[in-house]
C-alpha positions in Angstrom: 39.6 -1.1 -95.1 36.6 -0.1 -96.3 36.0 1.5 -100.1 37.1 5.0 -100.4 34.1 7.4 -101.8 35.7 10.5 -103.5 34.1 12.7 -106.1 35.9 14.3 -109.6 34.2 17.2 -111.2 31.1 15.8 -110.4 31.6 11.6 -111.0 31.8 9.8 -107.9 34.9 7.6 -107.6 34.0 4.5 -105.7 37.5 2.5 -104.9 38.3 -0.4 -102.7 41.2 -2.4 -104.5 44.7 -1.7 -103.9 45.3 -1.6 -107.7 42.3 1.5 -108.2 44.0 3.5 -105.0 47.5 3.4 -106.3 46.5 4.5 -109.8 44.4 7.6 -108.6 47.8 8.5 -105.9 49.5 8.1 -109.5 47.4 10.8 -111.1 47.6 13.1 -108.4 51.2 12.7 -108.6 51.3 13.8 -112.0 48.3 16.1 -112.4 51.2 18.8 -111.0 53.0 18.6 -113.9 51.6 19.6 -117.4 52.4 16.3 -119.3 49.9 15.4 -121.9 48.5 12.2 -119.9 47.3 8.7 -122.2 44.9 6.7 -120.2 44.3 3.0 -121.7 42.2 0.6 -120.4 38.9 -1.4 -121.7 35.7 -0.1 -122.7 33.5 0.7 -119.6 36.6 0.4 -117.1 36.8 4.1 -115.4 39.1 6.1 -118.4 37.2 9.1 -118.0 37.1 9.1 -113.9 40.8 8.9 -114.1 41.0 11.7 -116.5 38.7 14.2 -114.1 40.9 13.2 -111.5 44.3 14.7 -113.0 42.0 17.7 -113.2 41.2 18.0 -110.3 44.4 17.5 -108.7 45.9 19.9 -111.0 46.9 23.4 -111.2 44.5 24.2 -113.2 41.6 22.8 -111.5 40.1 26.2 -111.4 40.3 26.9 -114.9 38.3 25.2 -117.9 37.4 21.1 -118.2 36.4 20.5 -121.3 35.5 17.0 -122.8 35.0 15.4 -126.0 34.2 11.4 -127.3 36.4 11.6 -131.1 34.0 8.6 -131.8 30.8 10.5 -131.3 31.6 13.0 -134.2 31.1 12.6 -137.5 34.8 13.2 -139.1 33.2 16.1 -141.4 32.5 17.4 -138.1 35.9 17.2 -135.8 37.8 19.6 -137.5 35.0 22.2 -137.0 34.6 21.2 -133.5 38.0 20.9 -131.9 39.3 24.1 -133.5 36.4 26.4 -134.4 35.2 28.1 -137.5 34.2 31.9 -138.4 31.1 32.9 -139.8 30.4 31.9 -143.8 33.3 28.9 -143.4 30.4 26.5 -144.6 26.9 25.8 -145.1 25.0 26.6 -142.4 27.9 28.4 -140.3 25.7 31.8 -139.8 28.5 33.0 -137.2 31.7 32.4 -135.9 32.2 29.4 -133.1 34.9 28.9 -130.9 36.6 25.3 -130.9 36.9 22.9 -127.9 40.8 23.7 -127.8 39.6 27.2 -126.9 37.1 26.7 -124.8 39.6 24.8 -122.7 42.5 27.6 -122.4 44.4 27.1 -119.4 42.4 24.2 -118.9 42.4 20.6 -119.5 40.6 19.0 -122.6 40.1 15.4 -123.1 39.9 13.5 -125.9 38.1 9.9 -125.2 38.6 7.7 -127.5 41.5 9.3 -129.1 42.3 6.3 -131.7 39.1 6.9 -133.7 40.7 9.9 -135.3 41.7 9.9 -139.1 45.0 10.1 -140.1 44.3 14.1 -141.3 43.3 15.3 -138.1 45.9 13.2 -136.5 48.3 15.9 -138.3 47.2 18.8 -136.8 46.7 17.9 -133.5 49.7 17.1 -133.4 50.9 20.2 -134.7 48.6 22.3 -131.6 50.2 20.0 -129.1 53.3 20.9 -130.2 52.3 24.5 -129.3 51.7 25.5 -133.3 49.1 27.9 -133.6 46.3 27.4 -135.9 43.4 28.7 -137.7 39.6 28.1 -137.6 37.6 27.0 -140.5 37.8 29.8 -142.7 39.9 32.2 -140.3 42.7 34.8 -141.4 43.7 35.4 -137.9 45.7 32.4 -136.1 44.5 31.4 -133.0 47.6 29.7 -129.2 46.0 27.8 -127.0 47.4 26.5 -123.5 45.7 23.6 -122.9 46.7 20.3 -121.4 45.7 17.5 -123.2 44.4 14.3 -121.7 43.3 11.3 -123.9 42.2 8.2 -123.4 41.1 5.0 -125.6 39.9 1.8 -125.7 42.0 0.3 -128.5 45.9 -0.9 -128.9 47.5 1.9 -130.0 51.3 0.5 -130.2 49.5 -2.1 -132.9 47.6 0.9 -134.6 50.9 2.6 -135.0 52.6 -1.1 -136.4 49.8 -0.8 -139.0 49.7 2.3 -139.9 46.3 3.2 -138.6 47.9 5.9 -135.9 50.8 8.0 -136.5 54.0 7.4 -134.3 54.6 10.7 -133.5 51.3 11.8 -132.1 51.0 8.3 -130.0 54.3 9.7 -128.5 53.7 13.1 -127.8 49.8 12.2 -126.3 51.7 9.8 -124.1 53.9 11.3 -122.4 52.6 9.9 -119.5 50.6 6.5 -119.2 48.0 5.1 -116.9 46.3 1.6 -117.7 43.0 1.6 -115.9 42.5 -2.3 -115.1 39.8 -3.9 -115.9 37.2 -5.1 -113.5 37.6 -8.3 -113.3 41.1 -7.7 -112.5 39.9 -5.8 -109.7 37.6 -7.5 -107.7 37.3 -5.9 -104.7 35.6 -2.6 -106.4 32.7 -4.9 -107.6 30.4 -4.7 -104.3 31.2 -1.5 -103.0 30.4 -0.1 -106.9 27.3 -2.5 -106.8 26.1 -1.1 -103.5 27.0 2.5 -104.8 25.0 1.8 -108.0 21.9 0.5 -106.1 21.8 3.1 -103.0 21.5 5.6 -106.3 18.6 3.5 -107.8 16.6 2.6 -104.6 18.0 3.6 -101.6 16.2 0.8 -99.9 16.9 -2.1 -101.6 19.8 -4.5 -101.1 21.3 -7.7 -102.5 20.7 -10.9 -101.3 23.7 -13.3 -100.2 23.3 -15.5 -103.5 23.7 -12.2 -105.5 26.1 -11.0 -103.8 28.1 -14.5 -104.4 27.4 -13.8 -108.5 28.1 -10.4 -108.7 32.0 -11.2 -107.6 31.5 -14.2 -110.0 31.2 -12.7 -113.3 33.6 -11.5 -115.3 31.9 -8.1 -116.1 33.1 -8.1 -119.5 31.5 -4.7 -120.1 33.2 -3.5 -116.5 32.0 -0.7 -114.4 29.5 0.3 -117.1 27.9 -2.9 -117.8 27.7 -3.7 -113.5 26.2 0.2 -113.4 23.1 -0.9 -116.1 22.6 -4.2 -115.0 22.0 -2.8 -111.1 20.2 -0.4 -112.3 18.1 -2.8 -114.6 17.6 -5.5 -111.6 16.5 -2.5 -109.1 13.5 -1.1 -111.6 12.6 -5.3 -112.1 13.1 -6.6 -108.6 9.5 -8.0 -107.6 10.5 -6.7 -104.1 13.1 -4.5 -101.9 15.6 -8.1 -102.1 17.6 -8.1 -105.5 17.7 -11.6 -105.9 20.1 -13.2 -108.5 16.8 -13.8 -110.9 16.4 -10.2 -111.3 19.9 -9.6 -112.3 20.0 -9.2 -116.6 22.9 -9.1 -118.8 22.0 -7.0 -121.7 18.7 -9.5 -121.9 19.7 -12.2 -120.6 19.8 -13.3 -116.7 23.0 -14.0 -115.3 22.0 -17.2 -113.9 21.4 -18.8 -117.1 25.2 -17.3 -118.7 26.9 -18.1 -115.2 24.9 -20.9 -113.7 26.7 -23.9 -111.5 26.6 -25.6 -115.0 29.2 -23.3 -116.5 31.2 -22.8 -112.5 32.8 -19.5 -112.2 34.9 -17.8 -115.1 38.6 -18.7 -115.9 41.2 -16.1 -114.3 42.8 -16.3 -117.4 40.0 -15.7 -120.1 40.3 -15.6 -123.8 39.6 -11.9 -123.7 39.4 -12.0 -128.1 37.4 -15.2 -128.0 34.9 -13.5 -124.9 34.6 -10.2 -126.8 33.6 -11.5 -130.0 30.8 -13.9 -128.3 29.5 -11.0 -126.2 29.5 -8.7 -129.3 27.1 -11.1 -131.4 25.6 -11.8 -128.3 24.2 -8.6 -127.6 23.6 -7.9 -131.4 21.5 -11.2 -132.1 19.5 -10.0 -129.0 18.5 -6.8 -130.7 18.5 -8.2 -134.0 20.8 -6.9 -135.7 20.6 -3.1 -134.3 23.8 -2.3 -134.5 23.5 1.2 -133.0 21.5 -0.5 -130.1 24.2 -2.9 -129.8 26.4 -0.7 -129.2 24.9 1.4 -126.6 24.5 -2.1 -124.4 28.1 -3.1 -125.3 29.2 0.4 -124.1 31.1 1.6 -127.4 30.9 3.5 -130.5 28.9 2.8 -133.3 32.1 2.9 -135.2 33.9 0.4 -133.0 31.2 -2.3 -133.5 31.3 -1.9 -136.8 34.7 -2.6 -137.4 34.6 -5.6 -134.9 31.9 -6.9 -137.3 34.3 -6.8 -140.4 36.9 -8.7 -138.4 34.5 -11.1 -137.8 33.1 -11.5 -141.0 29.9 -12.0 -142.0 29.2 -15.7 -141.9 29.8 -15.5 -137.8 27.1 -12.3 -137.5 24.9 -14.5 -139.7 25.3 -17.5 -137.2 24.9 -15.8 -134.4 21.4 -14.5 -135.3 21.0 -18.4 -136.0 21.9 -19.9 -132.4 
């Protein structure tokens, strides 16, 4: 069966596996309901593709999609941003804005990488999900919303709540319902056709020769569908001709070959997924030395995320690994 080509409010869906065909007949399923949906899943692995989906397949697919990475705002700034603020709230408000919960009535709005909120705002979104009306910054008049709420993150929730980090409550009520987008290498099938997909979009005329083809499916494509997206990309613009051969293909900026060589063989099935993120992280940040925000942008995840990788790892393994 060849891969199935479908597009969601714009993002093309390219899906081959058994595994990625099953989970978008799942969201369909429940994009007829209005259950607030949790999408987990590892950086880079399709979150956000499975999330336009339930929009589209929903009732309210002609009504408001509205988007939002938690990550990407400063905290000062979420609260003003998610519910609004009239005019004089704060410096520099010169006039009243709506918030992204209003923006997206009768809609859908999704929060991506959900866990990065602090514990205040964790509080009152609760508090809106559970259909309590609220004010704006600075606002007399108390604004209800229907919205349907899809989030998504990166991170281990069920630990965050253990520790404290995420409240119990809210974890429950954003996950009513659950989807766990696998990871690519868990899905091995989608790599080609997505590969092809990514190429046909860079240069239409170029292709992969057999070689490549044979390391594409043997990498572990630790960043998933984002990393394979830039590193196509990448080997299209470098290519010294229309043949993508497996010397053009980089890896942040390093070539494949010389991380996946015959030397090394092929990667386990059964990785050390901590012990393979932490090397790729001060991989990639000994390659821009030391950038962290660069780092990041290669690695496919928040500014905030790396840094607190980083204090995990502590600082005599950054230093070393600007030393190797």
């Amino acid at each position: 069966m060849g891969p199935q080509v479908k597009t969601y409010l714009g993002m093309p869906a390219v899906v081959s596996s058994a595994a990625m065909r099953q989970l978008l007949e799942l969201a369909e399923r429940i994009a007829q309901t209005n259950a607030a949906v949790l999408i987990t899943g590892e950086s880079g692995c399709g979150k956000e593709l499975i999330a336009r989906a339930v929009h589209h397949y929903s009732l309210r697919c002609a009504k408001p999609w509205v988007d939002v990475s938690c990550a990407a705002l400063p905290e000062h700034l979420v609260e003003s941003e998610l519910f609004g603020y009239e005019k004089g709230a704060f410096s520099g408000a010169d006039s009243a804005k709506p918030g992204l919960f209003e923006l997206a009535h009768q809609g859908t709005l999704f929060l991506d990488e959900v866990g990065e909120l602090e514990p205040r705002m964790q509080v009152k979104l609760l508090r809106v999900l559970d259909g309590v009306a609220y004010y704006r910054l600075g606002g007399v008049r108390k604004v209800s919303v229907d919205v349907r709420v899809v989030a998504a993150t990166n991170q281990d929730l069920e630990r965050m709540v253990r520790t404290g980090e995420f409240r119990s409550d809210l974890y429950h009520r954003l996950g009513q319902i659950c989807l766990r987008v696998p990871p690519l290498r868990e899905r091995p099938e989608d790599i080609i056709p997505l590969a092809e997909h990514f190429l046909k979009q860079s240069n239409p005329r170029s292709f992969f020769s057999g070689d490549t083809l044979q390391t594409l499916r043997r990498y572990a494509w630790p960043g998933n569908v984002r990393e394979l997206r830039n590193v196509v990309t990448k080997a299209a613009v470098l290519a010294r001709d229309l043949e993508i051969r497996g010397d053009d293909m980089l890896l942040g900026q390093v070539r494949v070959e010389r991380e996946f060589g015959e030397s090394h063989g092929a990667p386990s099935t059964s990785p050390n997924l901590d012990g393979m993120e932490k090397n790729t992280i001060l991989k990639v940040l000994a390659q821009t030395n030391g950038h962290q925000q660069r780092a990041a942008e290669l690695l496919g995840i928040s500014r905030r995320t790396l840094s607190r990788k980083l204090k995990l790892y502590g600082r005599e393994a950054v230093r070393q690994s600007y030393a190797s």
